[in-house]
C-alpha positions in Angstrom: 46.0 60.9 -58.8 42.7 59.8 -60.4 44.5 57.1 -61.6 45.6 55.9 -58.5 42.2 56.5 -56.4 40.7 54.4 -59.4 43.1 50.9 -58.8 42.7 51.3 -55.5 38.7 51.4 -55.4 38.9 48.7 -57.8 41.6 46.5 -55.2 39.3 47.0 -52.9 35.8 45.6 -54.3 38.1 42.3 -55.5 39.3 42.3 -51.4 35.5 42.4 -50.6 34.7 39.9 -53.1 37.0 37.9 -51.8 36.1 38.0 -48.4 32.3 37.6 -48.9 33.4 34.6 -50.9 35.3 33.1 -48.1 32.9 33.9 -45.7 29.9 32.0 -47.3 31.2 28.8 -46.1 31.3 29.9 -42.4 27.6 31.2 -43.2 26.4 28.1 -44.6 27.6 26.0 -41.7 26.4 28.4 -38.9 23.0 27.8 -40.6 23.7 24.3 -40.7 24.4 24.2 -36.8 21.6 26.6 -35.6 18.9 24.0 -37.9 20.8 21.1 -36.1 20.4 22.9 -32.4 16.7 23.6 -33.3 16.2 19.4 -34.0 18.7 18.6 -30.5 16.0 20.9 -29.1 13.0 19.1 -30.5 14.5 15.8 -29.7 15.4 16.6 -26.5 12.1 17.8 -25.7 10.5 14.2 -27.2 12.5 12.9 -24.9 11.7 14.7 -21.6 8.2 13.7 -22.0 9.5 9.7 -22.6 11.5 10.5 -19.6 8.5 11.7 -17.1 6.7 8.9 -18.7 8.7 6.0 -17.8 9.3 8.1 -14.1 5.6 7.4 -13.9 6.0 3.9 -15.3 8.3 3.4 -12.7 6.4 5.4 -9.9 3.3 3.3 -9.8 5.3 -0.2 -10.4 7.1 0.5 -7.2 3.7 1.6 -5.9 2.3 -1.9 -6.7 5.0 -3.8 -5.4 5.1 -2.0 -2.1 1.2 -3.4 -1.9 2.0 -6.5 -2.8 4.6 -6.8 -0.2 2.0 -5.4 2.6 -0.7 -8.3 1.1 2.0 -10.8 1.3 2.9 -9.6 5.3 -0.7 -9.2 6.3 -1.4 -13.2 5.0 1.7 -14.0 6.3 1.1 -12.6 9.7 -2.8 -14.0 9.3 -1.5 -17.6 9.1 1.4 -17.3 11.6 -1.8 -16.2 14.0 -4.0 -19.5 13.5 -1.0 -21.7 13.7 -2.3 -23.4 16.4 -5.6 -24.2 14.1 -4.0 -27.5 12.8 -6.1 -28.2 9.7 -8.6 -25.1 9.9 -8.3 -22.8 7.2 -9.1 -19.2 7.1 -12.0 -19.8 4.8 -13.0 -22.4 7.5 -13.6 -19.4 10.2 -17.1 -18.6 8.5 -18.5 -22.4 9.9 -17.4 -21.5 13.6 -18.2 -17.7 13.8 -20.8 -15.4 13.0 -20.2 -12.1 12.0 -23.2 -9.1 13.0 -21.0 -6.0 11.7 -20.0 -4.1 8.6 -16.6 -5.6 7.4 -14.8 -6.7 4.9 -12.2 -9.5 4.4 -8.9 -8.4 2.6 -5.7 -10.3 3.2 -7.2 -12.9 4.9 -7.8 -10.6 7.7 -11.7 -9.0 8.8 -11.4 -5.6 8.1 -14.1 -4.1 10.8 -15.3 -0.9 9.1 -18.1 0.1 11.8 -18.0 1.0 16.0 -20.9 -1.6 16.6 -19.6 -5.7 16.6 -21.3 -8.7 17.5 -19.6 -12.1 17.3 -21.4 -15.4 17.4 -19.9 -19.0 18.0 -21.3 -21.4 16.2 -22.7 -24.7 17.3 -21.6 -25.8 20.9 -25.6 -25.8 21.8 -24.3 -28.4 24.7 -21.9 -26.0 26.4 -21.6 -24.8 30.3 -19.8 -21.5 29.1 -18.1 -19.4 26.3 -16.0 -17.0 27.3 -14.8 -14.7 24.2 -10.8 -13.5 24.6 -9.1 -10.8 22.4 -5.0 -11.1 21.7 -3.0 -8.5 20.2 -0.1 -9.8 17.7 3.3 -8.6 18.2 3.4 -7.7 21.8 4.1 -8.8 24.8 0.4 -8.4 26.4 -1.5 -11.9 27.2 -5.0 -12.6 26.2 -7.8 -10.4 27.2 -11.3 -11.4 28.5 -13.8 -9.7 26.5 -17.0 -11.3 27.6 -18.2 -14.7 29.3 -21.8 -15.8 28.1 -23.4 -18.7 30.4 -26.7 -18.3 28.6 -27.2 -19.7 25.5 -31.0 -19.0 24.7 -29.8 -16.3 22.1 -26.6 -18.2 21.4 -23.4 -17.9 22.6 -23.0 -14.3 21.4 -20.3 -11.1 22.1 -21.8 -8.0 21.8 -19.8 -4.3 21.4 -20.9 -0.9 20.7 -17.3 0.4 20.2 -15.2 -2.3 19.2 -12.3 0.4 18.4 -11.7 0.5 22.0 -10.5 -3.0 21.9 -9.0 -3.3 18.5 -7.5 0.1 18.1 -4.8 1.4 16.5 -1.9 2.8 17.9 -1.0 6.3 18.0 2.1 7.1 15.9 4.5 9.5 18.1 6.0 12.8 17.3 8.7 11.2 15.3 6.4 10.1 13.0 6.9 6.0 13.0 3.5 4.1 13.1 2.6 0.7 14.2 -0.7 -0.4 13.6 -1.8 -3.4 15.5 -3.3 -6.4 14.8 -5.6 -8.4 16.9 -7.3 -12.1 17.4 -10.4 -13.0 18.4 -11.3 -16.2 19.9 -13.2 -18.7 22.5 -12.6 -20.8 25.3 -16.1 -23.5 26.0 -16.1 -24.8 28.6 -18.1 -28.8 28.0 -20.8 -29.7 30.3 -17.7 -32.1 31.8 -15.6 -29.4 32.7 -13.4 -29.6 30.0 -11.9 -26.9 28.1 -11.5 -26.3 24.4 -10.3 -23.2 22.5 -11.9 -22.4 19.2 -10.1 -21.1 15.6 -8.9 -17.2 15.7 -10.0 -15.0 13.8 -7.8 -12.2 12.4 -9.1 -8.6 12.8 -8.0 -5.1 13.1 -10.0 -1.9 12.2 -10.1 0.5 9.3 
């Protein structure tokens, strides 16, 4: 009876070797795969930052564009408005007006960033009257009389405290679609003969 307990402890310690034996393979290549998991992890991680990185990349160059875009309109739209200037340019509008207000030019366009605007034409010493007129782009409204100056002892000059009340902006509705408008400024003079010229226009719209 010892005898057999004996060949049967011993059977089982060579099964066991056995088994650990064919077991250390499996081991080695589960340690293989977890180390490989752990670098997929790192990698992956790497490149989930790349990724967010490149979103951004792509964010702000779609950002730019859309500016660009909304520069090329605006100059579009400023030219399409002095069509009927023939050869005056918009850097020409600075030897027929004089601007009295806080603006800035962007786009070819005067950006008015204050209430208070006073306009000035240039030259014209000779003239009967100047009446000043005010056209909004893209719509179907005519020219609007702003002011008519028959004295020209302080120059043929337009004066507003709240120019926003001509130039403004449109309210965007409850569906949320905005149009801003865009305006022209310009003259008629009337000659000491009675005659009738119009001066250049000058784009504007407020801030």
């Amino acid at each position: 009876m010892k005898k057999i307990i004996i060949v049967l402890l011993i059977g089982l310690c060579l099964i066991s070797g056995c088994t650990n034996k064919a077991l250390e393979p499996v081991n080695e290549e589960k340690v293989q795969l977890t180390s490989e998991i752990v670098e997929l992890k790192k990698l992956i991680s790497v490149k989930d930052v790349e990724i967010n990185k490149l979103k951004k990349v792509n964010i702000d160059a779609n950002t730019k564009l859309g500016e660009l875009r909304e520069s090329l309109d605006l100059v579009r739209l400023s030219s399409i408005a002095r069509l009927d200037d023939y050869n005056g340019t918009f850097d020409d509008l600075v030897k027929v007006y004089r601007l009295n207000s806080d603006y800035d030019i962007k786009d070819d366009w005067y950006v008015i960033n204050d209430d208070y605007f006073q306009m000035g034409l240039l030259e014209y010493e000779n003239a009967k009257k100047v009446d000043f007129y005010s056209l909004r782009l893209e719509s179907d409204e005519g020219p609007t009389l702003l002011f008519s100056d028959t004295n020209h002892k302080d120059g043929w000059t337009y004066t507003n405290e709240n120019i926003k009340e001509i130039i403004n902006k449109q309210k965007p509705p409850s569906n949320g679609f905005s149009f801003e408008p865009f305006f022209i400024i310009y003259t008629e003079v009337t000659l000491e003969d009675g005659s009738r010229i119009s001066t250049s226009k000058l784009p504007i719209y407020n801030k």
